[in-house]
C-alpha positions in Angstrom: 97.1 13.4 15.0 95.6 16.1 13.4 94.3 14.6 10.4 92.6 11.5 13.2 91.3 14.6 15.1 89.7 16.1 12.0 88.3 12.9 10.9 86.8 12.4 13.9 85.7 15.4 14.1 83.7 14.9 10.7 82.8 11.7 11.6 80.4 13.2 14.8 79.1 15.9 12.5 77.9 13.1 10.5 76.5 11.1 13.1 74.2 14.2 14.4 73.6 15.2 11.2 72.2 11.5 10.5 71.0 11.7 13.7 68.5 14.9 13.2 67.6 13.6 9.7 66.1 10.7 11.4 64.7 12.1 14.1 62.6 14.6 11.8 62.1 11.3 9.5 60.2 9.7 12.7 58.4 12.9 13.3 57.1 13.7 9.6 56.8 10.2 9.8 54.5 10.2 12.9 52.9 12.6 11.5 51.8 11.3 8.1 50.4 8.5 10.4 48.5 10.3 12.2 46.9 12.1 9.3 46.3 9.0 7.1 44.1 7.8 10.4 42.5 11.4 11.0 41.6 10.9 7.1 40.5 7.4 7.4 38.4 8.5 10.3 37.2 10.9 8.4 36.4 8.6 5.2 34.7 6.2 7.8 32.8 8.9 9.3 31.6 10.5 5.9 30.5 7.4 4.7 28.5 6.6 7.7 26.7 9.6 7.4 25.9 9.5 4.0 24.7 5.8 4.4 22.4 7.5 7.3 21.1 10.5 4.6 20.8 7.5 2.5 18.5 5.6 4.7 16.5 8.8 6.0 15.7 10.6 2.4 14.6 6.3 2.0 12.0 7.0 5.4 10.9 10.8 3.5 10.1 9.2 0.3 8.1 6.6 2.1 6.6 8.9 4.7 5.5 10.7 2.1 3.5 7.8 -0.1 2.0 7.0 2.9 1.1 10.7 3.6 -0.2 10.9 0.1 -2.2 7.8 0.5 -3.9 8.9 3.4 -5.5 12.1 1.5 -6.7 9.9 -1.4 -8.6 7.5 1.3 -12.2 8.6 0.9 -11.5 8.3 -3.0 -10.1 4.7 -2.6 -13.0 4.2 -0.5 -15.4 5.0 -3.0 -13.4 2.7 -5.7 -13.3 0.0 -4.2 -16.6 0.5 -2.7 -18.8 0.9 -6.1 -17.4 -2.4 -8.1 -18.2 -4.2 -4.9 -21.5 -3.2 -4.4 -22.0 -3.5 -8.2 -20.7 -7.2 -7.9 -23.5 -7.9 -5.3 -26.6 -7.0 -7.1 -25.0 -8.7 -10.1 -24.7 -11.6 -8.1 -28.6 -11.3 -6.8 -29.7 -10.8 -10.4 -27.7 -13.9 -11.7 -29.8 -15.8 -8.9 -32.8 -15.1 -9.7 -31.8 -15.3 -13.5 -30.5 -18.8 -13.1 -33.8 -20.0 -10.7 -36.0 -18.6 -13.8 -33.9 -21.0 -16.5 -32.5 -17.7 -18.2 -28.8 -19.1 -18.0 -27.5 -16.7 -20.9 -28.7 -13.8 -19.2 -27.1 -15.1 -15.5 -23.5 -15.7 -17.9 -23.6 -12.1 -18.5 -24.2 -11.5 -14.6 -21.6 -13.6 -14.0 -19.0 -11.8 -17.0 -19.6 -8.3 -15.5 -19.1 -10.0 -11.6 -15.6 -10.6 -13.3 -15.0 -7.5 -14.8 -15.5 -6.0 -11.9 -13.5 -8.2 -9.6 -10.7 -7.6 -12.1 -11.4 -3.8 -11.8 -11.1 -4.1 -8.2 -7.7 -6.0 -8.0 -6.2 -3.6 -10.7 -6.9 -1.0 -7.7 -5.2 -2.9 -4.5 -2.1 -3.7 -6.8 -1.5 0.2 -7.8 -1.9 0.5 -3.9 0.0 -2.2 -2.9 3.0 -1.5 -5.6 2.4 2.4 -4.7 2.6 1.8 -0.9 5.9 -0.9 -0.8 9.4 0.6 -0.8 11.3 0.8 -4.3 14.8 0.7 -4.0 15.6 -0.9 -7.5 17.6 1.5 -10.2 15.7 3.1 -13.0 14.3 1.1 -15.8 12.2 1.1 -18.6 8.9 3.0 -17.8 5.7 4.1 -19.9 4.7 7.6 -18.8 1.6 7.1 -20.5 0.4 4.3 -18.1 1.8 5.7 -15.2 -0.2 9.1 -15.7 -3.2 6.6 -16.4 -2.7 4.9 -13.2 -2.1 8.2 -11.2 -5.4 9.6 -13.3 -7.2 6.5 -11.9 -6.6 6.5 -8.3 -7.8 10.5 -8.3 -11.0 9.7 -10.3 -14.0 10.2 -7.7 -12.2 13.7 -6.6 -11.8 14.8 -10.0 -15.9 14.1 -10.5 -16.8 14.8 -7.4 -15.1 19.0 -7.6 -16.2 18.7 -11.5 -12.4 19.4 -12.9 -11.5 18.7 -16.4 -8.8 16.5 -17.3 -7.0 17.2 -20.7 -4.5 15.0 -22.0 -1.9 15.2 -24.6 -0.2 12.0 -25.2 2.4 11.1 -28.0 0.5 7.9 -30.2 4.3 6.5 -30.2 5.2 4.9 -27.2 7.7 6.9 -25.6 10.2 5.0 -22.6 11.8 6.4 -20.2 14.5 5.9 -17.7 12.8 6.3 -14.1 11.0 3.8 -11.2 7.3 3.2 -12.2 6.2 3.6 -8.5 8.5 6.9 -7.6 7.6 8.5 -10.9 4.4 7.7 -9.9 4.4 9.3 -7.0 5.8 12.4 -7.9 3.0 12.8 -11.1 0.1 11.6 -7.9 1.4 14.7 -5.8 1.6 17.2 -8.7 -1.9 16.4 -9.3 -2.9 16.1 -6.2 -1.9 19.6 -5.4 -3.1 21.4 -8.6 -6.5 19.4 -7.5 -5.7 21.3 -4.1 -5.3 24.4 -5.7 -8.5 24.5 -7.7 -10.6 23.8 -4.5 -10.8 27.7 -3.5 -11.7 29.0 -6.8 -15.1 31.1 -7.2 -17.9 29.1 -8.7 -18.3 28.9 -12.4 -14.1 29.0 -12.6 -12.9 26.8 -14.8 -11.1 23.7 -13.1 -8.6 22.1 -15.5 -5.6 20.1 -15.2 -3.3 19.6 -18.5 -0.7 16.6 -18.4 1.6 16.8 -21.5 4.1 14.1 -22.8 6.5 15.9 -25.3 9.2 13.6 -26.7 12.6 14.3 -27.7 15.4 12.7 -28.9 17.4 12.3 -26.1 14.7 13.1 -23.4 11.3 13.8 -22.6 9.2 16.7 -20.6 6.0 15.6 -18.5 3.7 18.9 -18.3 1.6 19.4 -15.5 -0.3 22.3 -15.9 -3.9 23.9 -13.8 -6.1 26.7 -13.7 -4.9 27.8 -10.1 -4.0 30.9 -8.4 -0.6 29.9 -9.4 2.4 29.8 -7.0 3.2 32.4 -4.4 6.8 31.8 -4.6 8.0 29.7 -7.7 11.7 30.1 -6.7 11.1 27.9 -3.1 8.4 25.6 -4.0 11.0 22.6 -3.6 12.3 23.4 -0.7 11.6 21.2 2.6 8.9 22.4 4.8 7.8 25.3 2.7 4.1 24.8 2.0 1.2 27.6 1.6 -1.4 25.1 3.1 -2.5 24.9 6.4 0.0 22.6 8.0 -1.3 19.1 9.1 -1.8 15.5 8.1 -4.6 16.4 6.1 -3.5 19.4 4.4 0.6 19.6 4.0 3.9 19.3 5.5 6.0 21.1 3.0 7.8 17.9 1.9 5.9 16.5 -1.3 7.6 18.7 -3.2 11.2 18.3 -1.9 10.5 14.9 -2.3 9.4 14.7 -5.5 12.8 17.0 -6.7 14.8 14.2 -5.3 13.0 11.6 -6.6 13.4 13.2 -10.1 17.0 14.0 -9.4 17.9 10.7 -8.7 16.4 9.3 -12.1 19.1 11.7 -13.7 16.3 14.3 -15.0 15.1 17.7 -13.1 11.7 19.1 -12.4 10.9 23.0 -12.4 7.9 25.1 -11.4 6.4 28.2 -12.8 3.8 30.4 -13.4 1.8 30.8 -16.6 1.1 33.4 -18.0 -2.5 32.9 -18.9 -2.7 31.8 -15.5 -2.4 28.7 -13.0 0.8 26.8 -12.6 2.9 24.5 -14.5 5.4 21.9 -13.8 7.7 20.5 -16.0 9.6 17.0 -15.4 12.6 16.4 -17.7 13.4 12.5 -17.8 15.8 10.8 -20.2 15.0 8.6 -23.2 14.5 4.7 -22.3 17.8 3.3 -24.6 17.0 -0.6 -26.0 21.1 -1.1 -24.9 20.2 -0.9 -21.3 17.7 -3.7 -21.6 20.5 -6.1 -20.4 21.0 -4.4 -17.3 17.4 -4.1 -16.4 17.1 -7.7 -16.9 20.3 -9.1 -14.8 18.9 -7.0 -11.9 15.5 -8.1 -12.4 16.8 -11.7 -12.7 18.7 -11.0 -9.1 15.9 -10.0 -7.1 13.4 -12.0 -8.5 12.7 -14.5 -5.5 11.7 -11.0 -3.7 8.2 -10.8 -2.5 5.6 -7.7 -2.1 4.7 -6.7 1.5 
């Protein structure tokens, strides 16, 4: 009796010792399941929000085009303006040249009317590429044309506040890894705002802007260099909102800058400001080398978005 009391005795220590063990295995196991969904919420919600940054540094960068559009107008103007007003009286002179029998001199009428219709159409597709949203992933870019292009679209302000332009490109070609319209952008609003900076010097000042390509083996710096006053505060010129302009549409928002930075950032490169010492600022993109093995890449993606149209 004794030994069946014992035994049974055992037998319900067992059975609430098995009997805690799972009730702490249902709570731990509650528990777990309840953090697995906190951190699946969490997942969800991070990814939601980063789709949203996503999507609104998207609007910024194409807030700011238009923005920087909008204070090279009168200069577009005045592009578009003078080959078109050129192709008219070329048109009048062919006229007459072809109603006095001088058909070789109303061919050469007619050769510069195309010139100058090309001319024209080179400058609404910079705008129109310029303009349109560019969400591909970096490729293979000349830096040379793309300063070219930028140098183009700022032509009549450069004339028109007599600034001299000084270039120092590499004879080589020199790819590199980056979006031909957001690299674009980002050289357009450094030279923009060096032009910007210039504007309040004394007369007889020299007005210069130096754009450097400098090679390297792995990368390459784009200098951007004027004779300015320089920057008040080197250490915050990227950040969002800080400007020393007057703020407005037609002077700044603070966010050319910051955009640029994450334009450059997202190419894999940086971009840095400074002060020089002989005066004026500089800024310095660094951009990786264009690699011939990445070709393949660039082309399946090209290939995949090919039936895509420009807006």
């Amino acid at each position: 009796l004794e030994r069946r009391a014992a035994l049974a005795a055992r037998l319900a220590a067992e059975e609430a010792a098995n009997a805690r063990l799972e009730a702490r295995v249902a709570e731990r196991t509650a528990e777990l399941s309840r953090t697995n969904a906190r951190l699946r919420r969490e997942v969800r919600e991070r990814a939601e929000a980063e789709a949203a940054l996503r999507r609104a540094q998207d609007e910024l960068v194409q807030a700011g085009k238009l923005s920087a559009l909008g204070r090279l107008a009168a200069g577009i103007s005045h592009e578009l303006n003078q080959p078109l007003m050129a192709i008219g009286s070329f048109a009048e002179n062919a006229a007459l040249l072809l109603d006095a029998g001088r058909q070789e001199a109303a061919r050469e009428n007619l050769e510069e009317i195309g010139a100058l219709a090309r001319r024209a159409g080179r400058i609404i597709r910079n705008l129109r590429a310029f303009a349109r949203g560019e969400s591909e992933p970096p490729r293979r870019v000349d830096p040379a044309a793309v300063i070219g292009e930028v140098l183009a679209l700022c032509r009549s302000r450069i004339a028109r506040e007599g600034v001299e332009v000084e270039l120092d490109l590499p004879a080589e070609p020199c790819p590199l890894r980056a979006g031909e319209v957001r690299l674009s952008q980002v050289l357009l609003n450094l030279v923009t705002n060096a032009l910007d900076a210039m504007q309040g010097l004394p007369a007889g000042a020299a007005r210069r802007i130096r754009i450097a390509l400098e090679p390297g083996e792995d990368e390459a710096l784009i200098r951007v260099a004027d004779t300015g006053p320089g920057l008040a505060d080197p250490e915050r010129v990227f950040e969002p909102f800080y400007t020393t302009k007057e703020v407005g549409a037609a002077k700044g928002q603070g966010l050319g800058l910051a955009i640029s930075y994450g334009i450059v950032q997202s190419f894999g490169g940086e971009i840095r400001g400074r002060n020089r010492p002989e005066g004026g600022a500089e800024f310095t993109i660094r951009l990786p080398r264009w690699r011939e093995g990445e070709a393949r890449e660039a082309d399946a993606t090209t290939a995949a978005g090919a039936g895509e149209g420009v807006a």
